[in-house]
C-alpha positions, -999 to 999 in steps of 0.1 A, spaced: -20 361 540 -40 369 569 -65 394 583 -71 408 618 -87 436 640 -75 446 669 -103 467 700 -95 489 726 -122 510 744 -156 506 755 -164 470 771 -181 457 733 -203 428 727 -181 409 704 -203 404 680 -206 444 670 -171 436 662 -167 406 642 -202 400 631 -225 437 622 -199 459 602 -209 456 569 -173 445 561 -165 423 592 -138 400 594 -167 372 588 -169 391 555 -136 391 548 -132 359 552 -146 354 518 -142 387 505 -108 402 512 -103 438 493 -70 443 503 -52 416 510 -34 391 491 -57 366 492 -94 367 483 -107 342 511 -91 335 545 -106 304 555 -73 281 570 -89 290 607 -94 320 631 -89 331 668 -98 356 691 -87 366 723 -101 388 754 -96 400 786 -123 394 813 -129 383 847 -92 369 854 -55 381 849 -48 366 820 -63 371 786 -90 340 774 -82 328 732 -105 307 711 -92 286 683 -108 271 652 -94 253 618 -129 255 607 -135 289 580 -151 315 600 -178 320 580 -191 286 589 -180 281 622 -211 283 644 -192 283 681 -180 317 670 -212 330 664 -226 319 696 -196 333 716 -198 363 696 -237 368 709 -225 366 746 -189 380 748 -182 418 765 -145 427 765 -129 461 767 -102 447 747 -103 419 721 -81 404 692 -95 388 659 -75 370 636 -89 355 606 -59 329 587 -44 320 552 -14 296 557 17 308 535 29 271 546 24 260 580 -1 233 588 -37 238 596 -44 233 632 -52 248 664 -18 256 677 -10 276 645 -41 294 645 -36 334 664 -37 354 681 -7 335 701 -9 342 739 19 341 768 9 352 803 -7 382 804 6 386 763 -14 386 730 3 387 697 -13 383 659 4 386 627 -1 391 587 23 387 565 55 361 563 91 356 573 103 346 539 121 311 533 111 298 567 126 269 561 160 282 558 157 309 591 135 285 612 167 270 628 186 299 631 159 320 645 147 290 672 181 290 686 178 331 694 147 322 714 155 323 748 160 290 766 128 296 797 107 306 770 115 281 743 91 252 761 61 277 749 62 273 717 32 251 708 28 252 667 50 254 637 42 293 620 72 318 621 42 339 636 47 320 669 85 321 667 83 362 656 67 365 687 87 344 711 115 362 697 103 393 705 93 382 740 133 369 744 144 406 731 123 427 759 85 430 750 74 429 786 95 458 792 98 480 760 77 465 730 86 487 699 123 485 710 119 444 716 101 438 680 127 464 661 157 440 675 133 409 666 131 421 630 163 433 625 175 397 640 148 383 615 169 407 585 202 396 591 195 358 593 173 362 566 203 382 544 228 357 560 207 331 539 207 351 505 168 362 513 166 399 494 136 405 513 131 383 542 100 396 565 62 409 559 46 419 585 18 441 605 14 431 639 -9 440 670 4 435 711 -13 435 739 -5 434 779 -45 437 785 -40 474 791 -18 491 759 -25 479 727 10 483 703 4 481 666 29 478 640 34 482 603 67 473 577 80 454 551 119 447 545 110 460 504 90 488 521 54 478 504 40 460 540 1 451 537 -28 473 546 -35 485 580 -56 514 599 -66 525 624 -98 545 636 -106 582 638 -108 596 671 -144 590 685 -148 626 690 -142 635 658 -165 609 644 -194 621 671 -190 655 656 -189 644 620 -220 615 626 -242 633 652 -275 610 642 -249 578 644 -262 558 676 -231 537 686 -207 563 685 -220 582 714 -222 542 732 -183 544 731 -155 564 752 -130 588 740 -107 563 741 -121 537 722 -100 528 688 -96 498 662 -65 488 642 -76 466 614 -65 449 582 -92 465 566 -117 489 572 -150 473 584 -175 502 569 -174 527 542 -184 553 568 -163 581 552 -137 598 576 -138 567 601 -105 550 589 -72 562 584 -41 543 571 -10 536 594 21 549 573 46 527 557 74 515 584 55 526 614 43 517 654 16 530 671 2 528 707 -33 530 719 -41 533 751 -49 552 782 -53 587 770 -16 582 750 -24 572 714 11 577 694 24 567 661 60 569 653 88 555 626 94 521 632 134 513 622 146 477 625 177 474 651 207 450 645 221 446 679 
């Protein structure tokens, strides 16, 4: 499966993000720790918000460890809030328009994990999309359709209410089709000002995710640690995986979970599937 991280805080130079950590998603693109696969090299993306409404996203099939645009963008890029998404296909074809984090307006969405069986939900799960959004849909992941899906079901207004219907649409299809398990998934969305992050599995064993310590907590841990005092209070990461072994900087998101970040209002809460 996949890896991602997902930034909120402190306008960043991209490439303290996804190039310095010692275990940055260029890293784990060859050298995964927690996740399924070893090496995630079927494409990446980014995405960030700067001078205009909507968010900016940069696609590659290339592996990110040898894609040299990325590096280069990396060098020259500030955002206050920015999306990394490094693949591995459980299926879908290798190209641009599968490649996250998927955007819609003023929307990001990235994904790791699977809906199970694709092939037998795809249909099913299309038709539940809703008809002025359906157009939208450029590639052929059940990433894309997840999120489209949670866009019909409310996002704009109320996202950990739209993507609890989405999955508990995605359970019942998925049960309807003799699927015992049918969705794996930990998810990050954005408007451009909230950042919603999201962790569950239908066997309850979902792949890793974190998030960050509180920046003043880390200050008063790290005194002598120069980029900490660069960032504000409210700066925080979700990611796959940590991206240091700085100890005390990384915490994991319980099992069947959804957290916020943003604004002053971090929360994390249950997350329960809804069958409407």
């Amino acid at each position: 499966m996949c890896r991602w991280l997902a930034y909120s805080g402190s306008p960043v130079l991209l490439e303290e993000l996804l190039l310095k950590p010692a275990h940055s998603l260029i890293d784990q693109s060859l050298h995964s720790k927690l996740g399924t696969m070893t090496t995630n090299g079927d494409g990446f993306g980014i995405g960030w918000y700067g001078a205009q409404d909507t968010p900016a996203v940069f696609h590659s099939i290339e592996p990110a460890w040898n894609d040299h645009n990325l590096r280069e963008l990396a060098q020259h890029l500030t955002s206050p809030l920015v999306f990394a998404h490094i693949r591995a296909s459980t299926g879908t074809a290798i190209q641009q328009t599968n490649c996250h984090p998927f955007r819609h307006g003023r929307w990001l969405w990235m994904h790791n994990g699977q809906l199970r069986e694709f092939n037998l939900v795809k249909r099913d799960l299309a038709f539940a999309v809703d008809p002025s959004l359906y157009p939208f849909i450029e590639g052929s992941t059940d990433s894309e359709l997840f999120f489209y899906l949670a866009l019909s079901l409310g996002l704009k207004d109320d996202p950990p209410s739209a993507v609890e219907r989405a999955v508990g649409l995605i359970e019942a299809t998925g049960h309807a089709h003799g699927i015992e398990h049918p969705i794996q998934m930990s998810v990050a969305t954005t408007d451009g000002d909230s950042l919603w992050f999201f962790r569950y599995s239908s066997e309850r064993n979902s792949s890793s995710l974190f998030h960050s310590t509180a920046v003043e907590t880390l200050r008063a841990q790290y005194p002598d640690h120069p980029v900490l005092h660069q960032l504000s209070a409210e700066t925080r990461l979700v990611v796959s995986e940590p991206l240091s072994d700085l100890v005390g900087a990384w915490n994991e998101v319980p099992e069947s979970s959804c957290g916020i970040v943003g604004h002053g209002n971090d929360e994390l809460r249950p997350f329960v599937p809804r069958s409407d």
